[in-house]
Structure formats: C-alpha cells, structure tokens
C-alpha positions in Angstrom: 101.5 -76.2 -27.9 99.3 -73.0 -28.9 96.2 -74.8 -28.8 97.0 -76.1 -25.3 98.3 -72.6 -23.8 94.7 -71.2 -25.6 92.8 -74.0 -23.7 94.4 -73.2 -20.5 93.8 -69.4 -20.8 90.2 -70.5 -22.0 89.7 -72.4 -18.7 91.2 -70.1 -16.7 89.1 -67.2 -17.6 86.4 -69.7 -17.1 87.1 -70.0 -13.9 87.5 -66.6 -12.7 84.2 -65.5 -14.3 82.6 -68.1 -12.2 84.4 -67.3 -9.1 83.0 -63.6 -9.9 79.5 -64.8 -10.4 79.4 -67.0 -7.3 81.0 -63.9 -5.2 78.2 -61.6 -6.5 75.2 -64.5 -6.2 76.8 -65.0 -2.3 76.7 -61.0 -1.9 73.2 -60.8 -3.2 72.2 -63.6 -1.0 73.3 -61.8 1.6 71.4 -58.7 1.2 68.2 -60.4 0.3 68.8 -62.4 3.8 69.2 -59.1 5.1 66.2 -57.4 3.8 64.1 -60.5 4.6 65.2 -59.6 8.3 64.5 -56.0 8.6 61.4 -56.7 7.1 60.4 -59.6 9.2 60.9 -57.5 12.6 58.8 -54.2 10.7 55.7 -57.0 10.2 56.4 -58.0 13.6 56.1 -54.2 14.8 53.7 -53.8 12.8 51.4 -56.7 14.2 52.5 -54.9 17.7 51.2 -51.5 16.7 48.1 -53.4 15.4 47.2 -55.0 18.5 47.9 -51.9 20.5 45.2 -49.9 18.4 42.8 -52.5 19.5 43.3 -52.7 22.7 42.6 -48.6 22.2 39.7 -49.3 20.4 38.2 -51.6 23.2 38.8 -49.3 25.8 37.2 -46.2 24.0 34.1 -49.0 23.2 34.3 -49.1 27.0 34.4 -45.9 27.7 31.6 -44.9 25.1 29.7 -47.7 26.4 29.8 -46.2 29.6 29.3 -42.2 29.0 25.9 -43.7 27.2 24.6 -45.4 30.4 25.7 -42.8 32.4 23.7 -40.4 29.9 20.4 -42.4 30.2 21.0 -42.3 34.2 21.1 -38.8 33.6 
C-alpha cells in the first residue's frame, strides 16, 4: 500500500514537473516568436532606409553630373 501511495506521488510529481517545463518551453516560444517579429519589421525598415539612401545617392550622381557639365559650359 506504501509502495503504491510512493508510485502515485512519484507520478504525480512527474507530471507537474512536465506541466512546468511545457509552460516555460510555451512561454519561451512565445518570446522567441516575438523577437523573430520585431526583428523581421527592423530588417524590413532597414531595407526601407537602404533604398532611400540610394535613391539619395542617384540624385546627388545627378546633380554632380550636372554641376560638371554645367562647369565645362562654363
């Protein structure tokens, strides 16, 4: 009868140890999902930023381009 209330307790224990684990693996999924999110949309404003400095670089280009004509005009 020991043996079987021992077992039980065992079990039990069992099972709230892996109720824990599986609580804190959910949790940590969650913040990983989270952190995979903020840093998806940073790449994505980052690949923003990226084309708006080229779009600056082409227009200076343009704008060099056309100060060294002007120049030779001169």
């Amino acid at each position: 009868e020991d043996q079987k209330l021992q077992s039980s307790c065992s079990v039990f224990v069992l099972c709230i140890h892996i109720h824990t684990n599986n609580a804190n693996c959910t949790e940590e999924r969650d913040q990983l999902l989270t952190k995979i999110t903020n840093l998806t949309e940073e790449r994505d404003q980052l690949l923003i930023t990226v084309k708006d400095f080229k779009t600056v670089k082409n227009q200076l280009e343009i704008q060099n381009n056309n100060l060294t004509i002007e120049k030779k005009e001169l």
